[in-house]
C-alpha positions, -999 to +999 in steps of 0.1 A: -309+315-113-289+329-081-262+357-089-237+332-083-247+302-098-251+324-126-211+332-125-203+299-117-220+280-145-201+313-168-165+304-150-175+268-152-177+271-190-148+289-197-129+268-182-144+239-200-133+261-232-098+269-224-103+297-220-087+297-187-059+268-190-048+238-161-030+263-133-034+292-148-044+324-122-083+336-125-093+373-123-088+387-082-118+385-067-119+424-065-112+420-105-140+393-111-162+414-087-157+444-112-162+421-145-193+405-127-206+436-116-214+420-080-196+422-044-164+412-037-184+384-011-205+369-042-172+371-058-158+348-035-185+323-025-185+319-063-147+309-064-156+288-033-181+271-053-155+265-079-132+246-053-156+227-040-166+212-072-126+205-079-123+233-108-098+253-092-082+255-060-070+286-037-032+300-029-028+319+000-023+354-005-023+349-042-055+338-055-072+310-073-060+288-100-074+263-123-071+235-113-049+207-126-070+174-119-104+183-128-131+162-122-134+143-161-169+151-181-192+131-179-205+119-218-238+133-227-252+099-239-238+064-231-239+038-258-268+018-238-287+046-233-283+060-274-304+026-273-331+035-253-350+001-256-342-018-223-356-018-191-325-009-177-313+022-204-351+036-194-347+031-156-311+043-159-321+073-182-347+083-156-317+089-125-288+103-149-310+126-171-288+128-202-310+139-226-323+176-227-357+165-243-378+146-225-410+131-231-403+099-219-394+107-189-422+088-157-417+118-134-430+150-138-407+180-138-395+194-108-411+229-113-444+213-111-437+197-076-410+213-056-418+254-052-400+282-032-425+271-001-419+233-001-377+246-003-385+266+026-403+239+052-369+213+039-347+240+050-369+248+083-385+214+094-390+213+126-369+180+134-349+201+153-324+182+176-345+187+201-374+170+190-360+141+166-353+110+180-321+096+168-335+060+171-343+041+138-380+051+145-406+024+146-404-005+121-441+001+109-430+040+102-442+073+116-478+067+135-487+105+124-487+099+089-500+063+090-533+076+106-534+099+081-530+077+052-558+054+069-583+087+069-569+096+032-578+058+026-614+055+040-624+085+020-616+063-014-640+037+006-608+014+014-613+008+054-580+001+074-570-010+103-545+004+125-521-019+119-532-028+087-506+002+067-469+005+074-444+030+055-424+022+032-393+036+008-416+045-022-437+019-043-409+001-058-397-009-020-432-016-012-434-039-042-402-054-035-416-065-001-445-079-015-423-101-038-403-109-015-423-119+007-451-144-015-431-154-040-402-184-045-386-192-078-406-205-103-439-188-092-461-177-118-472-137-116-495-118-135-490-085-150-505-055-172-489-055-205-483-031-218-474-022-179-450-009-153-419-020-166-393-015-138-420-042-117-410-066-143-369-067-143-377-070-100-399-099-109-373-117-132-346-108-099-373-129-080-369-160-107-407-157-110-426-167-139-438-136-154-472-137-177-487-105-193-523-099-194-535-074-219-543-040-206-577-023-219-588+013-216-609-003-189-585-023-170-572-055-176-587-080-208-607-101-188-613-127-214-575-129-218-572-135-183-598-161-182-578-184-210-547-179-192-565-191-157-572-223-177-532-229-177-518-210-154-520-209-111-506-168-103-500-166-070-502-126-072-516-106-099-500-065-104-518-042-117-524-007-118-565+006-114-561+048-125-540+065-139-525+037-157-488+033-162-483+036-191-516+038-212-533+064-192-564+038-188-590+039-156-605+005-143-642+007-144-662-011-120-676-042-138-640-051-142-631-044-108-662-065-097-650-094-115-618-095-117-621-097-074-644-128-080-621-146-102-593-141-076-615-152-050-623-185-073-584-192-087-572-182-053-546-150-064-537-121-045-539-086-062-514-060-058-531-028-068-505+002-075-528+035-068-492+057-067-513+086-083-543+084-063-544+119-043-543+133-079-571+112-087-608+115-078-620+095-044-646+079-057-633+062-084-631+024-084-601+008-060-603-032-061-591-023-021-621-007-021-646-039-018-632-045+012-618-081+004-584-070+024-567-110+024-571-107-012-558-072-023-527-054-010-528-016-019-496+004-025-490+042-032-463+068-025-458+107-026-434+107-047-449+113-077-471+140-058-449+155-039-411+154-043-394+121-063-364+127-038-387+122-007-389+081-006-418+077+014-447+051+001-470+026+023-484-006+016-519-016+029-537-045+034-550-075+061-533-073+096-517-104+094-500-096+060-489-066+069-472-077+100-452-102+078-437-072+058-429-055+086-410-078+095-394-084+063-388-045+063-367-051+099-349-080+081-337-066+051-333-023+060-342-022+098-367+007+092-376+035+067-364+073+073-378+086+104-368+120+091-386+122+052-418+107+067-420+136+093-409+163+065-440+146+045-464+146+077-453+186+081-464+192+041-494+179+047-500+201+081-491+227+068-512+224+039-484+229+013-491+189+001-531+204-008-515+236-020-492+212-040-521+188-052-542+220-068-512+231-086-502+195-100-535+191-113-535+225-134-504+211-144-517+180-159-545+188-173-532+221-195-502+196-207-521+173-216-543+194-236-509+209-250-499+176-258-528+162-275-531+190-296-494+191-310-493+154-312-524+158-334-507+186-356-479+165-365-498+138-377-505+114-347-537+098-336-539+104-302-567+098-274-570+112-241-575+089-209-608+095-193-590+103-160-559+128-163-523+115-156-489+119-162-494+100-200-505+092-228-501+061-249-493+072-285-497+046-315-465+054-338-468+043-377-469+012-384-442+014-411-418+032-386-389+007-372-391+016-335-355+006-325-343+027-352-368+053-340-358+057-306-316+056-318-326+085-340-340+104-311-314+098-283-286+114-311-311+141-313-310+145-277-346+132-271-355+107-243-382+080-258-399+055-238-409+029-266-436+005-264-414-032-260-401-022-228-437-018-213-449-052-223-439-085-201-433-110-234-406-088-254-409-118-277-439-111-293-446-085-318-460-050-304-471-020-328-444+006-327-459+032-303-449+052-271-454+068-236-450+102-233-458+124-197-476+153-206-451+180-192-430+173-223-455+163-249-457+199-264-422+206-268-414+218-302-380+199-306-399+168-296-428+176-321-402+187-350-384+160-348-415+137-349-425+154-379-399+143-399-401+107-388-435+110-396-428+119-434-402+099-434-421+067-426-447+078-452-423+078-477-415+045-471-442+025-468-471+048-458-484+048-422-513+021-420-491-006-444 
């Protein structure tokens, strides 16, 4: 931490204390200099700080107060989040980051995407005035990056055309297209369940019939989807091949094989989420990869690889489809930011997105080695995916209420992401389990805490009953 974040965040709290009380004087800044042991400039950029965040404010030629209307504290937990069992609690949780344990959080940390040298090319990008154009950019997004995408793409063995990729604002926007775009009220979808569960609050937006398919280690249960083909006419069919969201499962080829031929024979589209794929191995299976493109549209995004705060994703798929988003994209936001996709296209020049990649990978795969293990200690059964990701699907005891559970947690400030809210029927009974990313997995707070739910729920009932 910087010298004088360092003071603020001590001023900050001292205030919050009352120590320092509404309009009273704070130390000179020669005197705060002296107490801090700093400058008498640190001194003041400090107090500066504390202005601008509406703590205190500055006299003339007398000093700095405290000030009278400060900004009101924001509550540590909100009732709907102490719930932590709704789509909306999680996705809300996700933004406003109450809790201070987190393994249920989808991102990874920032620490393990965002170092001293990506800071450095955000504060130095050359978009320069000189060299931006102030326009809105082109509606299909920055030609740079989408030629490199469609190289990145043709070494998973996914061919593309040039102007079969467009930009977008992350997955979720690219999805939201997609939805947009094929689907009217009424229209049945399928899904992975257990799956990714902000897709399927934008689904029930769209008014669209929503019907889970069991997810396997191997991809989705194909004999489950063949019963519900017997009933149902899907016009699109989400799902996610590596890396899975949430279970941490790969799609192996057979199912890829055959799950293209059945869309081919029911006539369904498949939206295939690859959002970790530059994590992932090239050669593993992509459905966009059998080069069916007016079946399969292929979405991904860097920000899960590179920085959660730079939107930039891309959608790819048949010409003709593609073209219809664009449009779309022009309709509804006029065009993506011209600006993050040439930050993005500069990481990857420069090398810092590969630099970034190596380290990411390290990161993963020690935590979840950490995590597996400590799980394990505490009692848990717990299975690691075949391909590394961000989780791990852990089976909770049986006996072990999983509403209750995840209440429990939030008032001991840990962030759960339970099982119900990552399958698309929340009417039918799922064992208690849970996601958790493998940054956090390890964390002895976490694991204590799981411990005593652990004997707890043995006490009751035992864990298999």
């Amino acid at each position: 931490m910087k010298v004088v974040d360092s003071i603020v965040a001590q001023v900050s709290g001292q205030i919050a204390s009352g120590l320092y009380k509404a309009g009273q004087k704070l130390p000179s800044v020669r005197g705060g200099a002296e107490q801090f042991g700093v400058s008498k400039n640190t001194m003041a950029e400090a107090y500066d700080r504390l202005v601008s965040r509406g703590l205190a404010f500055a006299r003339q030629g007398s000093g700095y107060y405290v000030s009278e209307n400060r900004p009101a504290p924001v509550p540590k937990v909100r009732p709907d989040v102490t719930e932590a069992t709704s789509i909306m609690s999680l996705l809300r949780e996700q933004l406003d980051q109450n809790y201070q344990t987190r393994p249920g959080d989808g991102r990874p940390p920032a620490s393990w995407t965002e170092d001293a040298d990506m800071r450095r090319i955000l504060r130095t990008s050359r978009n320069t005035a000189a060299e931006v154009d102030f326009g809105y950019g082109s509606s299909w997004g920055l030609a740079a990056l989408r030629e490199w995408l469609r190289v990145s793409l043709a070494e998973r063995s996914i061919t593309t055309e040039a102007d079969g990729v467009m930009l977008t604002s992350g997955v979720n926007h690219g999805l939201d297209l997609i939805i947009r775009h094929f689907l009217e009220a009424g229209d049945t979808v399928f899904v992975d369940s257990p799956g990714y569960y902000p897709l399927y609050a934008k689904l029930r937006l769209a008014k669209a019939n929503v019907i889970g398919i069991r997810r396997l280690e191997d991809g989705p249960d194909l004999e489950d989807l063949r019963q519900k083909l017997i009933v149902q006419r899907p016009k699109l069919f989400f799902t996610q091949s590596q890396a899975h969201n949430p279970t941490g499962g790969t799609l192996s080829p057979a199912h890829a094989f055959t799950l293209l031929q059945m869309a081919e024979v029911h006539d369904f589209r498949l939206v295939e989420d690859d959002i970790f794929a530059d994590l992932l191995a090239p050669a593993l299976p992509r459905l966009a990869a059998f080069g069916q493109q007016q079946r399969v549209l292929y979405v991904g995004s860097f920000s899960k690889t590179l920085s959660a705060s730079l939107r930039c994703g891309y959608v790819a798929g048949a010409p003709d489809t593609i073209r219809s988003l664009v449009d779309l994209k022009m309709i509804t936001m006029v065009a993506t930011s011209l600006h993050v996709e040439r930050v993005v296209l500069e990481m990857i020049e420069s090398g810092q997105y590969l630099k970034n990649l190596r380290r990411l990978r390290n990161w993963i795969e020690d935590g979840a080695k950490a995590t597996a293990q400590a799980l394990s200690d505490v009692g848990l059964e717990v299975k690691l995916p075949k391909v590394p990701g961000f989780y791990i699907w852990v089976p909770l005891p049986l006996a072990l209420d999983e509403t209750a559970f995840c209440r429990r947690a939030a008032e001991a400030n840990i962030f759960i992401a339970p099982a119900s809210v990552f399958y698309a029927d929340r009417d039918v009974f799922v064992p208690p389990a849970m996601r958790v990313n493998v940054a956090y997995g390890a964390d002895p707070r976490f694991c204590a805490f799981l411990r005593e739910e652990i004997k707890n729920s043995m006490r009751s009932g035992g864990p298999n009953e």
